[in-house]
KOLFIBA-971758 format. One line per field, with one value per residue: residue in one letter; x, y, z of N, C-alpha, C, CB in turn. Coordinates in pm, whole numbers, plus 50000, padded with zeros to 5 digits. Glycine has a CB too. Layout:
N
aa = c(a; ...) $
n.east = c(X; ...) $
n.north = c(Y; ...) $
n.up = c(Z; ...) $
ca.east = c(X; ...) $
ca.north = c(Y; ...) $
ca.up = c(Z; ...) $
c.east = c(X; ...) $
c.north = c(Y; ...) $
c.up = c(Z; ...) $
cb.east = c(X; ...) $
cb.north = c(Y; ...) $
cb.up = c(Z; ...) $
end
This chain:
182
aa = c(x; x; x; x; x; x; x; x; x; x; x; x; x; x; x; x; x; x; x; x; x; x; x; x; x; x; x; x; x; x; x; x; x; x; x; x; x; x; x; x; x; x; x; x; x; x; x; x; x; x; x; x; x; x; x; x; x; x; x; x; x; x; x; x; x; x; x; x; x; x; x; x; x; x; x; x; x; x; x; x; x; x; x; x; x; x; x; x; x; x; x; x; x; x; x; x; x; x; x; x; x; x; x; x; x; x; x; x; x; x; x; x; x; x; x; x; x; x; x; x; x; x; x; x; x; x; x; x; x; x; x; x; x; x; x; x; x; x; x; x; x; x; x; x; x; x; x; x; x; x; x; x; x; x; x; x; x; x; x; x; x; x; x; x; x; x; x; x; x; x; x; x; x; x; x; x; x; x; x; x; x; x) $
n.east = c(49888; 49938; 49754; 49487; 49474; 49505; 49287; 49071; 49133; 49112; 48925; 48893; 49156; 49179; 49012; 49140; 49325; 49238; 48969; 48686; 48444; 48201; 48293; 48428; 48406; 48358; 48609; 48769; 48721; 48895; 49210; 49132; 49018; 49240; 49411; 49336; 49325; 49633; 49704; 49637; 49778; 50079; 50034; 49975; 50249; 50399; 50322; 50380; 50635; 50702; 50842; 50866; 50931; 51109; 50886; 50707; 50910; 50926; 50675; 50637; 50798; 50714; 50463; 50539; 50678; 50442; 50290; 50457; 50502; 50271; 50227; 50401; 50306; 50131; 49929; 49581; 49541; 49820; 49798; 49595; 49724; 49947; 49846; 49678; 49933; 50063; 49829; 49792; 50055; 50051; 49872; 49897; 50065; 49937; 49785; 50000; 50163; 50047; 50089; 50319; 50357; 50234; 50411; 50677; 50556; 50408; 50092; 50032; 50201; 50141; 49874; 49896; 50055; 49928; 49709; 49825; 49901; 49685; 49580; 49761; 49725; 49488; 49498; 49712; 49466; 49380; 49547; 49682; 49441; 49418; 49698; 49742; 49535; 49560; 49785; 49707; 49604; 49755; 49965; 49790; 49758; 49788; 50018; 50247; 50129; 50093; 50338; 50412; 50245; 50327; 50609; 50486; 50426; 50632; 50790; 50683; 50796; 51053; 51065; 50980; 51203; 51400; 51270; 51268; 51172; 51094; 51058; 51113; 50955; 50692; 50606; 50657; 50441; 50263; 50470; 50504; 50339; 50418; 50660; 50645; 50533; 50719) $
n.north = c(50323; 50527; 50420; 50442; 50726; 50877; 50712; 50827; 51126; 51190; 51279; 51544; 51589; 51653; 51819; 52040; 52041; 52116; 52067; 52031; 52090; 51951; 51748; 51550; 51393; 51136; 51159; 51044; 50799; 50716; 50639; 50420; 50246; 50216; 50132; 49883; 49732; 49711; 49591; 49370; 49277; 49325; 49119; 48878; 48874; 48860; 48618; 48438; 48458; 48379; 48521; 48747; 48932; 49153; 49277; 49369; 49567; 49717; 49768; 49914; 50152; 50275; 50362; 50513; 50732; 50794; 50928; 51086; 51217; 51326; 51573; 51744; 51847; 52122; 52098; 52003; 51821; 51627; 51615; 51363; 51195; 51154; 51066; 50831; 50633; 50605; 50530; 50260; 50156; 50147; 50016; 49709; 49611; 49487; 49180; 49081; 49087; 48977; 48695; 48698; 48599; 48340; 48228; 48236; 48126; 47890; 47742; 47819; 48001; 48201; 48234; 48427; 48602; 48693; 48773; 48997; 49163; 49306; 49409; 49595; 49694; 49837; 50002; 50210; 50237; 50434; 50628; 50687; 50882; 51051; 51167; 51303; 51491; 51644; 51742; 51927; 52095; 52218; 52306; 52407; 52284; 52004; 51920; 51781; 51603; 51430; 51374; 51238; 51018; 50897; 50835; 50653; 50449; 50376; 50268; 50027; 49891; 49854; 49757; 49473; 49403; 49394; 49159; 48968; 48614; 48313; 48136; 47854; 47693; 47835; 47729; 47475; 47288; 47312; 47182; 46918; 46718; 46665; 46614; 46298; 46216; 46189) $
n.up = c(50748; 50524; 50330; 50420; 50546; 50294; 50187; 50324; 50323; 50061; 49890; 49961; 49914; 49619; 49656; 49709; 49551; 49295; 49136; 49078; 49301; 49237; 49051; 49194; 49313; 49069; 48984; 49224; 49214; 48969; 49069; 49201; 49065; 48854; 49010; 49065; 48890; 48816; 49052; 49063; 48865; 48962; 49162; 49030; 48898; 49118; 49224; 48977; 48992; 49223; 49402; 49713; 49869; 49686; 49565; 49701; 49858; 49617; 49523; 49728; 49682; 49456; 49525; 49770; 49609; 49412; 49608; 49757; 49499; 49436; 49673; 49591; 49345; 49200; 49056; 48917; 48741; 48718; 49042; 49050; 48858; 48993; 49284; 49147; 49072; 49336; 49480; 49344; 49344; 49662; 49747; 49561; 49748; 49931; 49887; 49846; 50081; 50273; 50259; 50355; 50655; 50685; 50563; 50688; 50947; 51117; 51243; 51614; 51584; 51400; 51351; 51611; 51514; 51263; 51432; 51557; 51333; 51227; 51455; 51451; 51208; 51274; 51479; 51235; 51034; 51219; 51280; 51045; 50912; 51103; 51156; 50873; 50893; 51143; 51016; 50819; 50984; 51097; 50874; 50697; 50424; 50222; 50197; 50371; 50548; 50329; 50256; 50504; 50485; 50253; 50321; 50591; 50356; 50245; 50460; 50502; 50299; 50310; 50567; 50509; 50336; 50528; 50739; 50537; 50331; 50304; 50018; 50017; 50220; 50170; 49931; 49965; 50033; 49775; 49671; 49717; 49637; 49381; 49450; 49560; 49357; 49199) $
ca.east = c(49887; 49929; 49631; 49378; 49511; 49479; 49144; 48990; 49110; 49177; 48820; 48949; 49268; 49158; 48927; 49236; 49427; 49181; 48918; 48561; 48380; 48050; 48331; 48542; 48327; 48397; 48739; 48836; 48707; 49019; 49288; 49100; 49022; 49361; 49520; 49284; 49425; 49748; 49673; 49608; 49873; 50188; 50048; 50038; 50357; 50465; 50306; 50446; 50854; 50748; 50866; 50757; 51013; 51091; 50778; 50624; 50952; 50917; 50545; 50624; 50835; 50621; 50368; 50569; 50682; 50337; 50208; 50502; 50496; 50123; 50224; 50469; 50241; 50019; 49804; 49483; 49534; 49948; 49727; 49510; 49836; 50040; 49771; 49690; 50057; 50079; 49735; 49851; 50174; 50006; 49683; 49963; 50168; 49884; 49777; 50192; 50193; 50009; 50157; 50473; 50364; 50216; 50533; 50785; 50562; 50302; 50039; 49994; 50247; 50113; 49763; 49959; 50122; 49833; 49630; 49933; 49939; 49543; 49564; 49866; 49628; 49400; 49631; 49718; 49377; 49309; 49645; 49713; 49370; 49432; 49777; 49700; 49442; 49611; 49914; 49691; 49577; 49891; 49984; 49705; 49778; 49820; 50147; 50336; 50009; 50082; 50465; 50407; 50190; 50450; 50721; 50455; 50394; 50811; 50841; 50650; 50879; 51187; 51058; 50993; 51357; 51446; 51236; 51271; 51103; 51130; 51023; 51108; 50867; 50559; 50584; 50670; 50270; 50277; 50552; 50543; 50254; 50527; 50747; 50626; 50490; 50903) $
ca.north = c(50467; 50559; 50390; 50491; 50849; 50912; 50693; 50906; 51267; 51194; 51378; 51696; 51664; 51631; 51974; 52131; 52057; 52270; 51998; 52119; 52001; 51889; 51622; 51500; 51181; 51071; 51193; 50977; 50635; 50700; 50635; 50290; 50170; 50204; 50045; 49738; 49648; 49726; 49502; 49248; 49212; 49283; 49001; 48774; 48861; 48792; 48435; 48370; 48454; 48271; 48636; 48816; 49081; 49274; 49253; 49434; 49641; 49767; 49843; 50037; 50255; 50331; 50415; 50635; 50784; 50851; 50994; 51247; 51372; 51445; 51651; 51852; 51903; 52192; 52041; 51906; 51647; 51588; 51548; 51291; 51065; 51086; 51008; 50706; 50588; 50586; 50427; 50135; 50093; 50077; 49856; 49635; 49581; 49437; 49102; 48982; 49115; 48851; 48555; 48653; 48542; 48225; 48138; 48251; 48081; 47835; 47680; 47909; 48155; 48247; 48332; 48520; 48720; 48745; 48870; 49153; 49257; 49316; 49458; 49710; 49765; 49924; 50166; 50302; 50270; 50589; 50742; 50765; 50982; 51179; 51246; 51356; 51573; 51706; 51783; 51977; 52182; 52291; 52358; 52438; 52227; 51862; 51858; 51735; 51484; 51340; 51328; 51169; 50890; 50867; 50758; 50487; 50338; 50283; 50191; 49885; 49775; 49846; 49648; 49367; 49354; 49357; 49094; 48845; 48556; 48204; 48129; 47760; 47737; 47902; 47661; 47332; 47200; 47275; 47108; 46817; 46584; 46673; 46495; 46226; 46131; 46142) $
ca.up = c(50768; 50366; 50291; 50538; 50554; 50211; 50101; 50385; 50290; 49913; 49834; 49995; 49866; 49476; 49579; 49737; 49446; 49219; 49133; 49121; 49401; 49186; 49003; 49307; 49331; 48956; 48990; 49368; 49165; 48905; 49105; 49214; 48909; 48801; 49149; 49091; 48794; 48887; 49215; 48980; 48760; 49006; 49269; 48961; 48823; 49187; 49239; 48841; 48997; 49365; 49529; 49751; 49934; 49613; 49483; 49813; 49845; 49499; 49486; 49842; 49658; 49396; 49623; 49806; 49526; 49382; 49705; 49791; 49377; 49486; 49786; 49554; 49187; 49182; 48871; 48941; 48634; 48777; 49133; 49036; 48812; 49117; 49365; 49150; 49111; 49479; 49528; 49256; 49429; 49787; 49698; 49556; 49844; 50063; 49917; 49860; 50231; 50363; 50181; 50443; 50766; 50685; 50498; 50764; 51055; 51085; 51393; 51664; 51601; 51251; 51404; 51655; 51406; 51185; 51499; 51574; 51228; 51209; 51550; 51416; 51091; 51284; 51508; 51131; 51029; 51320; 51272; 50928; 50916; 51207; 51125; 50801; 50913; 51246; 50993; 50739; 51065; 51139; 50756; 50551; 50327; 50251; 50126; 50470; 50547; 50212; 50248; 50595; 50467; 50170; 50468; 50629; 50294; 50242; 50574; 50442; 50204; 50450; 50680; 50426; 50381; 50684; 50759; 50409; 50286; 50245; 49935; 50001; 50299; 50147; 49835; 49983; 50059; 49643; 49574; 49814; 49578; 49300; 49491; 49627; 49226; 49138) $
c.east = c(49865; 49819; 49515; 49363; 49459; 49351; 49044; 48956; 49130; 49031; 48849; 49095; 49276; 49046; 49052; 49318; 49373; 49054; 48814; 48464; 48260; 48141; 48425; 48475; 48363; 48568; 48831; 48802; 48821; 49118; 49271; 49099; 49164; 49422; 49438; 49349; 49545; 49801; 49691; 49730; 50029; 50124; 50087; 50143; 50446; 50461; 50341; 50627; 50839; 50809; 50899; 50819; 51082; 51009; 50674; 50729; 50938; 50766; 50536; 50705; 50779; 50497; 50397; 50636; 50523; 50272; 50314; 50550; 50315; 50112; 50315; 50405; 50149; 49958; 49697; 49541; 49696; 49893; 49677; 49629; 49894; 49979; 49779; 49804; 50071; 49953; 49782; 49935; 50136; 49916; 49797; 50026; 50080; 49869; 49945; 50228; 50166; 50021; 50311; 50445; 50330; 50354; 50665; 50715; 50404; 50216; 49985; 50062; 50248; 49978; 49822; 49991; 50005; 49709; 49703; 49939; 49813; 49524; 49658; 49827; 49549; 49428; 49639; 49617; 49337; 49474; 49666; 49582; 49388; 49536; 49767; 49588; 49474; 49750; 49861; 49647; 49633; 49970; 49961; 49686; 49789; 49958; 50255; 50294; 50065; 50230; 50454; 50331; 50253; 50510; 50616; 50444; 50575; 50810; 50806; 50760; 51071; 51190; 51081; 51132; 51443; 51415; 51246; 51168; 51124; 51053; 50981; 50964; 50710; 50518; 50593; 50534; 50287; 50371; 50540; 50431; 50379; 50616; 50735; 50555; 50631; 50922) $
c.north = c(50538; 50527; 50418; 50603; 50897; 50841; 50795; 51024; 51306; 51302; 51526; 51730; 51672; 51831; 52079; 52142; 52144; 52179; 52085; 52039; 51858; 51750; 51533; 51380; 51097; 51070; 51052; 50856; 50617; 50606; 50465; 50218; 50115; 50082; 49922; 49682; 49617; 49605; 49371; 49166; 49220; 49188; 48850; 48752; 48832; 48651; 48396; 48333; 48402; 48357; 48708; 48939; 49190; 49284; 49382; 49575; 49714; 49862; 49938; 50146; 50313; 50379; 50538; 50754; 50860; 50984; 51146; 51272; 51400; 51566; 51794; 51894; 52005; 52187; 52005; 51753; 51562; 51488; 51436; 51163; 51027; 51059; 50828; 50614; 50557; 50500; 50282; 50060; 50069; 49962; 49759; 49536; 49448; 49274; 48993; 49021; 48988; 48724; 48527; 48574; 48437; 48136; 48125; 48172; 47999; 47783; 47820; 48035; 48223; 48338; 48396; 48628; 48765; 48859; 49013; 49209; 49361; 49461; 49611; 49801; 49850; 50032; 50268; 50281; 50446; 50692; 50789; 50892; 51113; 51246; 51349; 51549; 51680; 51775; 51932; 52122; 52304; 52432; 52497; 52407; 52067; 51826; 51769; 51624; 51397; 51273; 51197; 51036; 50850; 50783; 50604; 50381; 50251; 50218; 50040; 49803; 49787; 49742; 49467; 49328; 49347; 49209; 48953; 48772; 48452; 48123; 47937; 47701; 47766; 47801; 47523; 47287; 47200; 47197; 46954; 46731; 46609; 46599; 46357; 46127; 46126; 46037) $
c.up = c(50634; 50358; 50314; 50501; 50408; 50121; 50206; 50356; 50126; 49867; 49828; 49934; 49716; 49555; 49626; 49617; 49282; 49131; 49137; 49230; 49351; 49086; 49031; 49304; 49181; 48988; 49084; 49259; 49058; 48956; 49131; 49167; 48858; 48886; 49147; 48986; 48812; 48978; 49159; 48922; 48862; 49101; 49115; 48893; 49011; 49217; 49093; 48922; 49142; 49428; 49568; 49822; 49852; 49531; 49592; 49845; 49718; 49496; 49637; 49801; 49534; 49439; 49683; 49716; 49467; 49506; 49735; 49657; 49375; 49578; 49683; 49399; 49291; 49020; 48901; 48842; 48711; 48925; 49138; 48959; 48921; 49237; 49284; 49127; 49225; 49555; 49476; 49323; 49591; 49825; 49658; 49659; 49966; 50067; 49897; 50034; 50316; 50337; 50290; 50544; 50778; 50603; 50619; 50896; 51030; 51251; 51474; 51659; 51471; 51328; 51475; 51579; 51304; 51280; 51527; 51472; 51190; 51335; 51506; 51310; 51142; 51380; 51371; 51070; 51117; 51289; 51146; 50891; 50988; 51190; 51042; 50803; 51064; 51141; 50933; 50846; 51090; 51020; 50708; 50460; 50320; 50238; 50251; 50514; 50450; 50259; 50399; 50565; 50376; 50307; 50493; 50513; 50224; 50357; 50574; 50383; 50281; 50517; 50628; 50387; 50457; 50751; 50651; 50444; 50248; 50131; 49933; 50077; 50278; 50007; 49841; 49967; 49835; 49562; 49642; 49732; 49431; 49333; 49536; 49456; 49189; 49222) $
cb.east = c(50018; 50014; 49622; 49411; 49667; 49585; 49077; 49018; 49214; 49200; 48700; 48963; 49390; 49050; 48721; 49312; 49474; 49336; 48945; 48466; 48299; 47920; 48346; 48563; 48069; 48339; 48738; 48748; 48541; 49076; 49306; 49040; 48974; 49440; 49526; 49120; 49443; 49727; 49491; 49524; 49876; 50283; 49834; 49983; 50397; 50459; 50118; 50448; 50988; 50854; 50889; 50660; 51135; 51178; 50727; 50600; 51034; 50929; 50390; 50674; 50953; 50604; 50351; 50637; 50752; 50247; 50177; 50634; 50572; 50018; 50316; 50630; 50126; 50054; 49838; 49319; 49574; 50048; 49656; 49376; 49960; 50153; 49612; 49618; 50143; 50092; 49584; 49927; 50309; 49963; 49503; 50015; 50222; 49738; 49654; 50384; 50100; 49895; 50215; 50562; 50323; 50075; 50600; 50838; 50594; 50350; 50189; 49974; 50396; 50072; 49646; 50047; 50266; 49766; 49586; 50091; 49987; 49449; 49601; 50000; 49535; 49291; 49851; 49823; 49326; 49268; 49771; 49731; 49280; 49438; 49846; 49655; 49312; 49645; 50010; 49608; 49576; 50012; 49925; 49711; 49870; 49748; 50243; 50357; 49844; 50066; 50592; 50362; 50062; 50552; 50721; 50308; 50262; 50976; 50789; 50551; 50867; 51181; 50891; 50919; 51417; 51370; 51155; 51407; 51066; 51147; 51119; 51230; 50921; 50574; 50647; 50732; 50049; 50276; 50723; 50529; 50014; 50575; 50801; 50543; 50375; 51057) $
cb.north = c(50515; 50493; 50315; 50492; 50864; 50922; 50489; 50912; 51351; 50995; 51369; 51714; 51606; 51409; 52038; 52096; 51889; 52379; 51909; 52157; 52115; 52043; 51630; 51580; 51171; 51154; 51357; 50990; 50593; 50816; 50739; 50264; 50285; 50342; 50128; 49709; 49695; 49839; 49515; 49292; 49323; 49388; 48979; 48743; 49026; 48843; 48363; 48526; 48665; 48129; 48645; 48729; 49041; 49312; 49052; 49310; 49611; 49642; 49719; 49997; 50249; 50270; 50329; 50611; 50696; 50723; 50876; 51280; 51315; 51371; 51560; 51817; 51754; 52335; 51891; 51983; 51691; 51749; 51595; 51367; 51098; 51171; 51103; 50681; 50659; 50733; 50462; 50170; 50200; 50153; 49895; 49687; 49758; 49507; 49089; 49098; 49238; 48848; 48603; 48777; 48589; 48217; 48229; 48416; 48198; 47714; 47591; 47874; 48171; 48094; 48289; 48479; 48649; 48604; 48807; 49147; 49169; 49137; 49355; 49653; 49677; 49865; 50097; 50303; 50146; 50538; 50711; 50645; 50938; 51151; 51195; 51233; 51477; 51589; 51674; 51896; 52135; 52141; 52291; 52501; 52286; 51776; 52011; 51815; 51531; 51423; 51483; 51243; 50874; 51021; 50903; 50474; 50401; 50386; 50253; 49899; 49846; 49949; 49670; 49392; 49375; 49463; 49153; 48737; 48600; 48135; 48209; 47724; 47830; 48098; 47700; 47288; 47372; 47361; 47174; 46850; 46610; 46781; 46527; 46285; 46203; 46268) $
cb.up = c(50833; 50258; 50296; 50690; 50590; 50176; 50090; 50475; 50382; 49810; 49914; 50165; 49918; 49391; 49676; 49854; 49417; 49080; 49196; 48978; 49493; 49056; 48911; 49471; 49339; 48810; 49068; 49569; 49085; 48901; 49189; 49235; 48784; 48806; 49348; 49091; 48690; 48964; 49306; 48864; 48583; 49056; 49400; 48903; 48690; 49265; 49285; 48662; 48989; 49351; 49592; 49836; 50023; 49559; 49472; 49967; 49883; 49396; 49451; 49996; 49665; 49326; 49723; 49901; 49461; 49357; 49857; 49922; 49147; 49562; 49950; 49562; 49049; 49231; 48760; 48888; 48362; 48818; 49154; 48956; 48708; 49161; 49374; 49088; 49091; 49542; 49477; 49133; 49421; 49844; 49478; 49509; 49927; 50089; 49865; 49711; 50287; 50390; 49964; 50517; 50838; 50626; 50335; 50779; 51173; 50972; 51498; 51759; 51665; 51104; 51471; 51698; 51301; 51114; 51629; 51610; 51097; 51251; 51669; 51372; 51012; 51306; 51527; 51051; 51063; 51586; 51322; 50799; 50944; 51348; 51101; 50771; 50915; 51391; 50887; 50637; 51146; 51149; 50692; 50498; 50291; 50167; 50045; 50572; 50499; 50038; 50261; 50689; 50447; 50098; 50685; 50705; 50162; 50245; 50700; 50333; 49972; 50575; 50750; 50317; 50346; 50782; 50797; 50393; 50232; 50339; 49850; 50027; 50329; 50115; 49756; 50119; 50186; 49598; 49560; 49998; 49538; 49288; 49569; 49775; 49102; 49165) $
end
């Protein structure tokens, strides 16, 4: 829902925020740039510590953090830090996301779960836009849109602890020729 919602209306919301229209396209590739690197370095500082539920909780609250101090700056330049803070911390979250379900389940009820999660991606694929954009209707503004896709991108890392992570589980196949040479 975060993610969607805001790579969809982020153009409009960099010209709402006082942006000039003619340098909203340089501007939207910031935030990316940044969140790839970003992307980069917390998944490998999570596969360095082996894991993965405050690693995904963490970068969901920096996310949501970034996204609702975008809903409350009136700066363009403030706009554009705390957009990409919140992009960084959401782009993060996704590939330590999918390291869970193959660790917590394997065979057919992994594809299961991998097909429900795909299938649930693309529900907030259509909602986080529409919300967003049904909120700003209402508004005028983005600031409630934003805060609302703030919320789905915690609800991530909520859930992630709710749900945990067996660390042992997801690392055995690597450790298991380790053992078998002792």
């Amino acid at each position: 829902i975060g993610l969607y919602g805001v790579i969809l209306w982020l153009p409009q919301i960099f010209v709402h925020a006082g942006i000039a229209p003619a340098g909203v396209g340089y501007v939207v590739a910031i935030p990316y740039a940044i969140a790839a690197v970003a992307m980069v370095w917390w998944c490998r500082r999570s596969d360095r510590s082996k894991e993965r539920v405050r690693h995904i909780a963490i970068a969901s609250l920096v996310g949501f953090l970034g996204l609702a101090a975008s809903a409350a700056v009136d700066s363009p330049l403030l706009s554009v830090l705390a957009i990409t803070i919140g992009a960084a911390g959401t782009l993060s979250i996704l590939p330590i996301f999918w390291t869970v379900p193959t660790a917590i389940l394997n065979g057919a009820a992994a594809a299961g779960a991998i097909a429900l999660i795909n299938a649930l991606g693309n529900v907030g694929g259509f909602a986080g836009p529409f919300m967003i954009g049904w909120i700003k209707d209402l508004t005028g503004n983005y600031t409630w849109g934003l805060m609302a896709a703030a919320g789905g991108v915690l609800s991530t890392g909520v859930i992630a602890l709710f749900i945990g992570h067996d660390a042992s589980a997801e690392h055995a196949e690597s450790l298991a020729p380790q053992a078998l040479e002792a």
